[in-house]
C-alpha positions as CSV (number, residue, x, y, z in Angstrom):
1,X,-16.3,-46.2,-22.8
2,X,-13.2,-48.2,-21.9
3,X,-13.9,-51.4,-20.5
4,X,-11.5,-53.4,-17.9
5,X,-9.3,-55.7,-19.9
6,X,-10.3,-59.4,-20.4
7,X,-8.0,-62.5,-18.9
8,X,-7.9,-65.7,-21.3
9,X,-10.5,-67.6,-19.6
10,X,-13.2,-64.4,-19.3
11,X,-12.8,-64.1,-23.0
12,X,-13.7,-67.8,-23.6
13,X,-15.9,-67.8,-21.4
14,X,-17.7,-64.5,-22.8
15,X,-17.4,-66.0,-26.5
16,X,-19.2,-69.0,-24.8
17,X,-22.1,-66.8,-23.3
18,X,-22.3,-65.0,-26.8
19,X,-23.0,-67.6,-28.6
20,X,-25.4,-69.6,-26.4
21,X,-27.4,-66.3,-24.9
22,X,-29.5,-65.8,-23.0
23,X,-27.6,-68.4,-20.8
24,X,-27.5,-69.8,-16.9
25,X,-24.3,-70.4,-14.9
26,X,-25.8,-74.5,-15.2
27,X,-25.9,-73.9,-19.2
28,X,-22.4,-72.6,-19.2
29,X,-21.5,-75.3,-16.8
30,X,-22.6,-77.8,-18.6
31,X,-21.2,-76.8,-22.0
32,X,-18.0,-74.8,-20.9
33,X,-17.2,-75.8,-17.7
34,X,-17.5,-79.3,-17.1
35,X,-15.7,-80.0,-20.1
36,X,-12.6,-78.1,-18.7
37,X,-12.8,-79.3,-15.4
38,X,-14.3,-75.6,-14.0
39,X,-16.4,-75.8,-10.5
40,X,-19.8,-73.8,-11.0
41,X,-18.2,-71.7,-8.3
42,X,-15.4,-70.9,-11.0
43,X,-17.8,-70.1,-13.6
44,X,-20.5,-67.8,-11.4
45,X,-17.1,-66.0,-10.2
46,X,-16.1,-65.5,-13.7
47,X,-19.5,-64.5,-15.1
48,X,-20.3,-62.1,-12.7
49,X,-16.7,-60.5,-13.0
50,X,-17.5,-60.0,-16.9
51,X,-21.1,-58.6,-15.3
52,X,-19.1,-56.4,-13.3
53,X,-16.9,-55.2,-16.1
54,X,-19.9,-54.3,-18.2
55,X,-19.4,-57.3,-20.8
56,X,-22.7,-59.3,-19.3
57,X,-26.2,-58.2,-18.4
58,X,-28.2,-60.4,-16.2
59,X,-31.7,-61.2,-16.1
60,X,-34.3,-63.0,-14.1
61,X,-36.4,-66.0,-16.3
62,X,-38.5,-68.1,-14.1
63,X,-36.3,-67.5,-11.1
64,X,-33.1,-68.3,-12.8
65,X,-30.7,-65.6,-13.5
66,X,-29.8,-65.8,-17.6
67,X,-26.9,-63.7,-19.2
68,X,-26.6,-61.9,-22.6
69,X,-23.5,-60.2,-24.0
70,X,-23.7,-56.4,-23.1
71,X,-21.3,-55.6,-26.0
72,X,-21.1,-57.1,-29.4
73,X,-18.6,-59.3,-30.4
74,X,-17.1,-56.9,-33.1
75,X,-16.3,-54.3,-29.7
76,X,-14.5,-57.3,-27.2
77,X,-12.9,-58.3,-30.3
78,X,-11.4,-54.8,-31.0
79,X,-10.5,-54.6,-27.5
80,X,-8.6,-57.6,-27.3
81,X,-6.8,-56.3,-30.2
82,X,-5.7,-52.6,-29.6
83,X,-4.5,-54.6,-25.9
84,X,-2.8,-57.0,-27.8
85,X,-1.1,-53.8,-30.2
86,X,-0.2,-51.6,-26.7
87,X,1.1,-54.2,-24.3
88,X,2.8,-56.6,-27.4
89,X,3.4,-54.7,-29.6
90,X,4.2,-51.7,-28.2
91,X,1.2,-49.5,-29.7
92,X,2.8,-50.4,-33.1
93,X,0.7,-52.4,-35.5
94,X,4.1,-52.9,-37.8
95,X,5.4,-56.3,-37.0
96,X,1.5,-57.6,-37.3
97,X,1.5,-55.9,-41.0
98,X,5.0,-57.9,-41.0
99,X,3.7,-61.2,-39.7
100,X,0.6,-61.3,-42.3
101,X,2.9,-60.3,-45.0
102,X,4.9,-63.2,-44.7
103,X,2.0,-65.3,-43.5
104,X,1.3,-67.8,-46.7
105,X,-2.2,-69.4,-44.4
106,X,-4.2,-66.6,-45.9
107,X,-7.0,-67.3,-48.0
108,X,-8.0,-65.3,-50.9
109,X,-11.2,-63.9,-48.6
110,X,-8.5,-63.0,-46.1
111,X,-6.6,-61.1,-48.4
112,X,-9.4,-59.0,-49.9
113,X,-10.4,-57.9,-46.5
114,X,-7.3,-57.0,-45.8
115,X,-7.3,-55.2,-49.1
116,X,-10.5,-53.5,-48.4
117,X,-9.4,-52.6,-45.0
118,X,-6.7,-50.6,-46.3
119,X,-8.7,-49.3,-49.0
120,X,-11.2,-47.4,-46.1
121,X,-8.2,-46.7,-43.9
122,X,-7.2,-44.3,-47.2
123,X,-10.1,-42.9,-47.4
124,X,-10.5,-42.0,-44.1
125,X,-7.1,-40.1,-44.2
126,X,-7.7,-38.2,-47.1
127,X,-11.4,-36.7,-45.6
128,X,-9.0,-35.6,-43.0
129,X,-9.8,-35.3,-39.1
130,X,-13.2,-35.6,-38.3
């Protein structure tokens, strides 16, 4: 299923939540928010926005409502991307193969995944359409 597209800030934000679940709107307050100046209003808007566009589940503990990522990092991730490759790019992943190409930051684990990417890309085009 395709999922609304995420601004900046709900994709921090959803990082956030992902990697301090189950959390409250106080908990992501205190450790997102407040740090960048956000009202809890701000953050409740933006959380239940991401619960809305099926990136968050909420659940009563105790009274207090506590989100969880709906979707695995691996899937907003790869959403972000192929967004990124459409409206950037122009559905053309060529200047990104262009960019890491040229890009001399990589480290040797970077490359071999890269590598190994290809690799199963290959494969998967010689099985033929599935």
């Amino acid at each position: 299923m395709e999922r609304a597209p995420l601004g900046d800030q709900e994709l921090e934000l959803l990082r956030y939540v992902a990697e301090h679940s189950p959390a409250s709107v106080r908990d992501v307050l205190d450790g997102y928010g407040a740090p960048r100046g956000l009202a809890r209003t701000t953050v409740l808007t933006v959380m239940e926005r991401l619960r809305r566009k099926g990136y968050l589940t909420r659940s009563s503990h105790a009274g207090v409502y506590k989100y969880s990522p709906k979707v695995s990092s691996t899937e907003v991730m790869r959403s972000v991307i192929r967004r990124f490759v459409e409206k950037t790019l122009g559905g053309s992943v060529s200047p990104m193969v262009a960019y890491l190409a040229q890009e001399s930051q990589l480290s040797d684990e970077d490359v071999e995944e890269l590598m190994r990417v290809v690799e199963e890309l290959k494969s998967r085009r010689s099985e033929g359409p599935r």
